[in-house]
C-alpha positions as CSV (number, residue, x, y, z in Angstrom):
1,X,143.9,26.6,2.9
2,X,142.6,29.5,1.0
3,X,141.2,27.4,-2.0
4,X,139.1,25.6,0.6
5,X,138.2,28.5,2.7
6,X,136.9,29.4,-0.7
7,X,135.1,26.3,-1.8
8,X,133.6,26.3,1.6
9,X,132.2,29.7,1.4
10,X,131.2,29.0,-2.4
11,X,129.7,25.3,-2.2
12,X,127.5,27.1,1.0
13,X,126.3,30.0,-1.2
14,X,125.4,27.6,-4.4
15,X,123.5,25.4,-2.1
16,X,121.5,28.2,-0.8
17,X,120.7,29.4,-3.7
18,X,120.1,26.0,-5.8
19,X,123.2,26.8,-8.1
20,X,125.9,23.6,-8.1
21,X,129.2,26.0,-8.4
22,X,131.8,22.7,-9.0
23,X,131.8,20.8,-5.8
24,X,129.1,20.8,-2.9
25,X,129.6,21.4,0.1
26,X,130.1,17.5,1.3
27,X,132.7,17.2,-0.8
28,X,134.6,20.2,-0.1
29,X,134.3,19.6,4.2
30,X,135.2,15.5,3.4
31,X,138.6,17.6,2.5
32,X,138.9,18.8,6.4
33,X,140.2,15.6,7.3
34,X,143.4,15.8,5.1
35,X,144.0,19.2,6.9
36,X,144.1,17.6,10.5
37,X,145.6,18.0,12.6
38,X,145.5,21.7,12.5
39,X,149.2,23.5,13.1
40,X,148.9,26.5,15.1
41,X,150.8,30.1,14.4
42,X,154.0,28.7,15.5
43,X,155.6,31.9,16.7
44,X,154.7,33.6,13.2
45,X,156.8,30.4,11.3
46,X,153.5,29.2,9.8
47,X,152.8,31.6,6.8
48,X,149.4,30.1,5.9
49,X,147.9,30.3,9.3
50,X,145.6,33.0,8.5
51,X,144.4,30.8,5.5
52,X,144.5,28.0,8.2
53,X,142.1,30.4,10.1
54,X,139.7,30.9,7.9
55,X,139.2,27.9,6.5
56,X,138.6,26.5,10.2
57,X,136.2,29.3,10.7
58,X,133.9,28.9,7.6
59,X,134.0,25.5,7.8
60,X,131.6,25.9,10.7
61,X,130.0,29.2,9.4
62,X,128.7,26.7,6.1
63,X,128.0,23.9,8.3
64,X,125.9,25.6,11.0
65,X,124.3,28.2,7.6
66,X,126.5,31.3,9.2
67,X,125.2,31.2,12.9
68,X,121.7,29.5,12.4
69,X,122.0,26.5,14.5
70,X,124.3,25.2,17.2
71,X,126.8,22.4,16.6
72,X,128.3,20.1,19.1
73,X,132.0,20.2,19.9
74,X,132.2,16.0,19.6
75,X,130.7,16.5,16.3
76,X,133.7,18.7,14.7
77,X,136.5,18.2,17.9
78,X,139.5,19.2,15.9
79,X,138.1,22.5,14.8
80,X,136.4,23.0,18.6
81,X,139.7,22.8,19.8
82,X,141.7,24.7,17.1
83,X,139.8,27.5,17.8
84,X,139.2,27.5,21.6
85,X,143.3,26.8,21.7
86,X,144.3,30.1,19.2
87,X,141.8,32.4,19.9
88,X,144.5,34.3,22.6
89,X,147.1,34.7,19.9
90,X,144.8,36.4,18.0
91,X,144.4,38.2,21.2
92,X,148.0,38.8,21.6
93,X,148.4,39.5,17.9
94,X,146.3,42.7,18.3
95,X,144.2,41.0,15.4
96,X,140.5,41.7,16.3
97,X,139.3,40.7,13.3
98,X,140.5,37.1,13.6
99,X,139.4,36.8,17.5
100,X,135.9,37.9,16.3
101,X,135.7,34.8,13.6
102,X,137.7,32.6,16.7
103,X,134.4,34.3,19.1
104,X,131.8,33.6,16.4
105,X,132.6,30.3,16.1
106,X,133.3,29.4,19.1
107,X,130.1,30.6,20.0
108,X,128.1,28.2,17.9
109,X,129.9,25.4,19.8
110,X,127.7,26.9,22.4
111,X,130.5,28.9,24.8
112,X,129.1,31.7,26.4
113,X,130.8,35.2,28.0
114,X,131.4,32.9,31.3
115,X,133.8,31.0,29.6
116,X,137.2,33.2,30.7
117,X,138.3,32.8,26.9
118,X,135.1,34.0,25.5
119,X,135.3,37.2,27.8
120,X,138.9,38.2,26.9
121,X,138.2,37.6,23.4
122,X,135.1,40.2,24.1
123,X,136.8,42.8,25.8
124,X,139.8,42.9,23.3
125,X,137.5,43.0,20.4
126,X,135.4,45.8,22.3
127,X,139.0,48.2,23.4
128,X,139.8,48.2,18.9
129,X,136.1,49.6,18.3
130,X,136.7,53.1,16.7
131,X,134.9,56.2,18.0
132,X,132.3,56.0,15.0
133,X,131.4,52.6,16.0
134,X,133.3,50.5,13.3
135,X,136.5,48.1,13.6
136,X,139.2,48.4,11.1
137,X,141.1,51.4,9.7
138,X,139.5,53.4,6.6
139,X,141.3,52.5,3.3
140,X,141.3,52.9,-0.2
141,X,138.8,49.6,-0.2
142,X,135.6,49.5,1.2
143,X,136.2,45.8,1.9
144,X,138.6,45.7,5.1
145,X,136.8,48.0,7.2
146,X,133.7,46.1,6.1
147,X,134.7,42.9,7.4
148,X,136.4,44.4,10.2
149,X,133.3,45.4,11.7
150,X,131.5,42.7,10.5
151,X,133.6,40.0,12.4
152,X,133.7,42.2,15.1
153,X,129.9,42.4,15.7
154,X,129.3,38.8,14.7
155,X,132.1,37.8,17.3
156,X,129.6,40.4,20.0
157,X,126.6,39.0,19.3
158,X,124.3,36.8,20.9
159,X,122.7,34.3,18.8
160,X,119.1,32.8,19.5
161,X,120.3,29.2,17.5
162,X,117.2,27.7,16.1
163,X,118.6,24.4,17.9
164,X,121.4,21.9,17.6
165,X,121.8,20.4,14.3
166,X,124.0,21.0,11.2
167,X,122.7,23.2,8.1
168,X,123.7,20.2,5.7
169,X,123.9,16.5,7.4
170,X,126.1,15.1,5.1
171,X,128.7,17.2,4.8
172,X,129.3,17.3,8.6
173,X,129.2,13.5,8.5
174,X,132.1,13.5,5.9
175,X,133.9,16.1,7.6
């Protein structure tokens, strides 16, 4: 799961930029299928679920271009209802970081704060903020806390999609 959540987040960035970085993007989503169907947490058994997480999550980040446009749930079902199934473990995990990836992507499947799942995901991710206005604990890295707050906000926000449609056709056709 992690070498994927990687290609995913790598074939998006060469394609944005024009750079070919081993496979594009098509190729690495037509890899989804072979994942499916997606195992949940399984009571903490499931060692890669994190990995599993991720790679669900930026599979939609590079297919709507990180929170750009909308996508359908019939058009990537499994993933739809991955997430909207494990985002209250996250919850229950005390893991903020994850529910605000499980919000953000949820969100470009077009749920809004009236879904009850969207709102609990909301007002967990909102009781972890710190008193200086960032997620995450301070470490020797400036990574963690980085992300932390930045899955935090983009799980927060409210995004003005520039319509429904995939950044790159073929790749959600061959995932």
């Amino acid at each position: 799961y992690d070498l994927i959540s990687d290609a995913l987040i790598t074939a998006h960035a060469g394609e944005l930029s024009g750079i070919r970085m081993g496979r594009d993007l098509a190729d690495v989503t037509a890899r989804l299928a072979a994942l499916r169907p997606y195992r949940g947490p399984h009571g903490g058994s499931h060692r890669g679920y994190i990995d599993l997480v991720y790679t669900v999550t930026h599979g939609v980040y590079a297919l709507n271009n990180y929170g750009l446009y909308r996508l359908r749930p019939s058009w990537l079902p499994h993933e739809f209802a991955f997430l909207k199934k494990h985002l209250r473990q996250s919850i229950a995990d005390g893991d903020f970081e994850t529910a605000g990836e499980f919000l953000d992507t949820l969100k470009a499947f077009g749920l809004t704060e009236a879904d009850p799942v969207i709102r609990a995901g909301m007002d967990f991710v909102l009781s972890r903020q710190r008193h200086d206005g960032s997620w995450g604990e301070p470490g020797e890295d400036c990574y963690t806390p980085y992300h932390a707050t930045w899955t935090a906000i983009g799980g927060l926000m409210d995004y003005a999609f520039r319509g429904e449609r995939s950044h790159h056709a073929e790749a959600l056709r061959r995932a």
